[in-house]
Each structure stands twice: as C-alpha cells, then as structure tokens.
C-alpha positions as CSV (number, residue, x, y, z in Angstrom):
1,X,15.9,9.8,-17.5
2,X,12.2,10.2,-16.2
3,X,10.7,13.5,-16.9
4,X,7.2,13.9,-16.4
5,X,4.9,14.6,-19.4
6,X,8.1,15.3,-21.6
7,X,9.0,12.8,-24.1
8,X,12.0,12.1,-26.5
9,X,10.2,11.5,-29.7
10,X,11.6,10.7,-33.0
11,X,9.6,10.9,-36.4
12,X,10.4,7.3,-38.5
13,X,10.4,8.3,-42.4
14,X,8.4,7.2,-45.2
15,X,11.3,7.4,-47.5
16,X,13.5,4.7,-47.6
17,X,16.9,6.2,-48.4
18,X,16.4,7.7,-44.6
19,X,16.8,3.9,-43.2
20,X,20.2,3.9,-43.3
21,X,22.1,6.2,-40.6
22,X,25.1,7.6,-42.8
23,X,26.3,10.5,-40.9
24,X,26.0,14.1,-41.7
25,X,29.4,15.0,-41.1
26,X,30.5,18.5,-44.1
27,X,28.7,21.7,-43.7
28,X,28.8,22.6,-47.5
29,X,26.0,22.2,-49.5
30,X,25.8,18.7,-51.3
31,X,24.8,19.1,-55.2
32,X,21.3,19.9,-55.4
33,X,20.5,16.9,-57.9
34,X,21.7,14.7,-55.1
35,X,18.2,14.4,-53.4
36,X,19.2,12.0,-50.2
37,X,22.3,14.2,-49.8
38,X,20.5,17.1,-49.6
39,X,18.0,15.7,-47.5
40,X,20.1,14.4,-44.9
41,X,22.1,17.7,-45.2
42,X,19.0,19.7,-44.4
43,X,18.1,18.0,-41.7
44,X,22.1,18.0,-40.0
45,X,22.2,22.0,-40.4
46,X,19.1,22.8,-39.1
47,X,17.5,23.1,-35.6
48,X,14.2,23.6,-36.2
49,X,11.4,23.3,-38.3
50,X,7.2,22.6,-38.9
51,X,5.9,19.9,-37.5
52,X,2.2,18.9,-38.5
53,X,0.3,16.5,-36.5
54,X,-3.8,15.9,-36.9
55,X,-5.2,17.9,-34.4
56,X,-7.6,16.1,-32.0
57,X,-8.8,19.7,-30.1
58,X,-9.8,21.0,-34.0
59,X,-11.5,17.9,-35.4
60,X,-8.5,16.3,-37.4
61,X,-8.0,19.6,-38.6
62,X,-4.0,19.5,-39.7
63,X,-1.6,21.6,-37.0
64,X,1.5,22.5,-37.4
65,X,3.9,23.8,-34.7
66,X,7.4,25.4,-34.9
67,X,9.5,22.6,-32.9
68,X,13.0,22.4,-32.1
69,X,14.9,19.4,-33.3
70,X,18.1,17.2,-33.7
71,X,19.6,14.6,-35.6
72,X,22.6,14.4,-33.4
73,X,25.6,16.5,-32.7
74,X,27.1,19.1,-34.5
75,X,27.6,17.9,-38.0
76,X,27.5,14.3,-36.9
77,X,23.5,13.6,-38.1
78,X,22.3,10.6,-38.0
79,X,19.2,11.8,-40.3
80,X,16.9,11.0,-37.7
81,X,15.2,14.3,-36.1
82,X,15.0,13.5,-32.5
83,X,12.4,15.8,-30.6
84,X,11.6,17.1,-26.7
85,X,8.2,17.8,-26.6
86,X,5.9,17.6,-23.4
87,X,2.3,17.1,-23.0
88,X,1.1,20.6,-22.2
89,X,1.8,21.0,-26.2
90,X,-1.1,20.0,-28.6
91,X,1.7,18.3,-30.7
92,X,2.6,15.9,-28.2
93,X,-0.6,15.3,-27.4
94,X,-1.8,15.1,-30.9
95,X,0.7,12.7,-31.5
96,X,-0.5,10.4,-28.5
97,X,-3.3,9.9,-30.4
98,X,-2.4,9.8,-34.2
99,X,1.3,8.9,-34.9
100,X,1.1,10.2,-38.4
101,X,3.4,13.3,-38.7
102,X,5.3,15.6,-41.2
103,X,8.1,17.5,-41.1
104,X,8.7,20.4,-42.9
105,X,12.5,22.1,-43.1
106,X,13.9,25.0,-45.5
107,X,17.6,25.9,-46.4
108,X,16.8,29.8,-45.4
109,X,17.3,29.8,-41.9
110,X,21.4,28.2,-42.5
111,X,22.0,30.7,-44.5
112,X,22.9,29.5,-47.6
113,X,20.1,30.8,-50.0
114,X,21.9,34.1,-49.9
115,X,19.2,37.1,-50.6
116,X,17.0,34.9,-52.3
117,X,13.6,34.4,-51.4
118,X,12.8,30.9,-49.5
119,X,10.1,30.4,-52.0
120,X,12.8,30.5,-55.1
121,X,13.7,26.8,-56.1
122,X,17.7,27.3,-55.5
123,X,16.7,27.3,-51.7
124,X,15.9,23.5,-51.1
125,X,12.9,22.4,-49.0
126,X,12.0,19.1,-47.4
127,X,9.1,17.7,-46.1
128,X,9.5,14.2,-44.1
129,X,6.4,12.3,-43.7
130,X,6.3,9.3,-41.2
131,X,5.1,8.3,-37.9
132,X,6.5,9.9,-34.3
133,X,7.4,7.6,-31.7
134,X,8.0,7.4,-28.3
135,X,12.0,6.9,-27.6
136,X,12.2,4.0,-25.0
137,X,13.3,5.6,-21.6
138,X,16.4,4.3,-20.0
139,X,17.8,2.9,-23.8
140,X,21.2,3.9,-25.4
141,X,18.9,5.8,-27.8
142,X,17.2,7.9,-25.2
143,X,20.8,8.9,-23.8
144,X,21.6,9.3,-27.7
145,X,18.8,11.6,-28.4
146,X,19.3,13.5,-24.9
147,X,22.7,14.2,-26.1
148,X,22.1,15.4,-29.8
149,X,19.5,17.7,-28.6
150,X,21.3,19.6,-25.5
151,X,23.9,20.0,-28.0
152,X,21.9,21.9,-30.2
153,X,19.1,23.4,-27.4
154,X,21.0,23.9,-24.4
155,X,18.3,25.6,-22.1
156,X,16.3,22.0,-23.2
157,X,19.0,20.1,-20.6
158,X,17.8,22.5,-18.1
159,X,13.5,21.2,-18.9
C-alpha cells in the first residue's frame, strides 16, 4: 500500500511485559492488581487516546494530540497500538524527527468506570512510553496494521 505522506506507525514500549504479543481476546475487566492485564486490556478496548511527541514547531516543547489507534481487531489485541497518521499532522512530523513518544489511555471512555470521575483511582490509566516507528510498506505487518485499524476506523480505509 503506498499512500503519500500517511504512514502506519506503531509506538515500541519501554515496558517489557508488552514484548510478548498475547492476545486481548475477553471484554471484562481483568483484576485491577493484575498490571500487564490491565494494560493490555486498556489498550484492546480502546480506540483512541494522547499521544505526546516533542514538538519541533514549539522548541521541544511536549505535544500531545488526540489520535486514533489499534492493536488489532475487535478483541483480538495484539498490545501493540498501531497508528495512521500523515504528515500534514505535527505528530507525524514530530515523530520524523524525535522517535520518543507516549501514550496516554483511560478506562472512561469504555465505559466501565460507571459515574465515577476519570480522575478516581477505580478508573485505570496507562501511559506507554517508547519510540514510534515507521511500519515497513508492502510487509505482513503493514497489511496487519491496515486491517486492525479499518476495523476499528472505518472512514480511515477510505484516507
């Protein structure tokens, strides 16, 4: 697939339990004291989150970015966020010149906090720290991160 000034990018973790790709495949919540569970589980259920990049138009200046994501299909994660950004975004082109990245996630928009507030401990956070990389065009992991993310951001197929 060749799209012009769009890339496939996925963000490679800091944490090492994320090394592994053990599927995401149960909705329900995993026991909170379970960290990697959790973790992984976040990432599966949602579809988007923060993404900060250091900003090369505001002098390294951190800049984060509401970004669409997957980790593959519905309930199948991988626990890899895959993402399908282009060049006329700063965060691409952020990321073109400083790999370093975070991601930041929150259990609020699944659902599952109930009425609390996203700030009360009982609704999980993660932040994933790493670097984002290019996906190599034309590789089984380019057509694997194609397909995670039209399953999850349909108008994204039509880019």
């Amino acid at each position: 697939m060749k799209f012009k000034g769009v890339y496939y990018i996925c963000l490679f973790f800091l944490i090492g339990s994320f090394e592994t790709s053990i599927g995401v495949d149960d909705t329900s919540k995993p026991d909170p004291l379970d960290g990697v569970a959790t973790a992984r589980w976040l990432v599966s259920q949602n579809n988007w989150g923060v993404l900060s990049t250091i900003s090369i138009e505001l002098g390294g200046a951190p800049f984060g970015n509401v970004v669409s994501f997957s980790d593959g299909l519905p309930d199948k994660g991988c626990g890899i966020p895959y993402f399908y950004l282009t060049t006329l975004d700063p965060t691409a082109r952020n990321t073109l010149k400083d790999e370093r990245a975070s991601l930041t996630l929150s259990e609020s928009p699944i659902g599952s906090c109930g009425k609390a507030d996203p700030e009360n401990p009982t609704c999980a956070k993660l932040t994933l720290t790493g670097k984002l990389t290019l996906v190599t065009e034309n590789t089984t992991e380019a057509e694997f991160a194609a397909s995670a993310l039209f399953s999850k951001h349909a108008e994204m197929k039509a880019s």
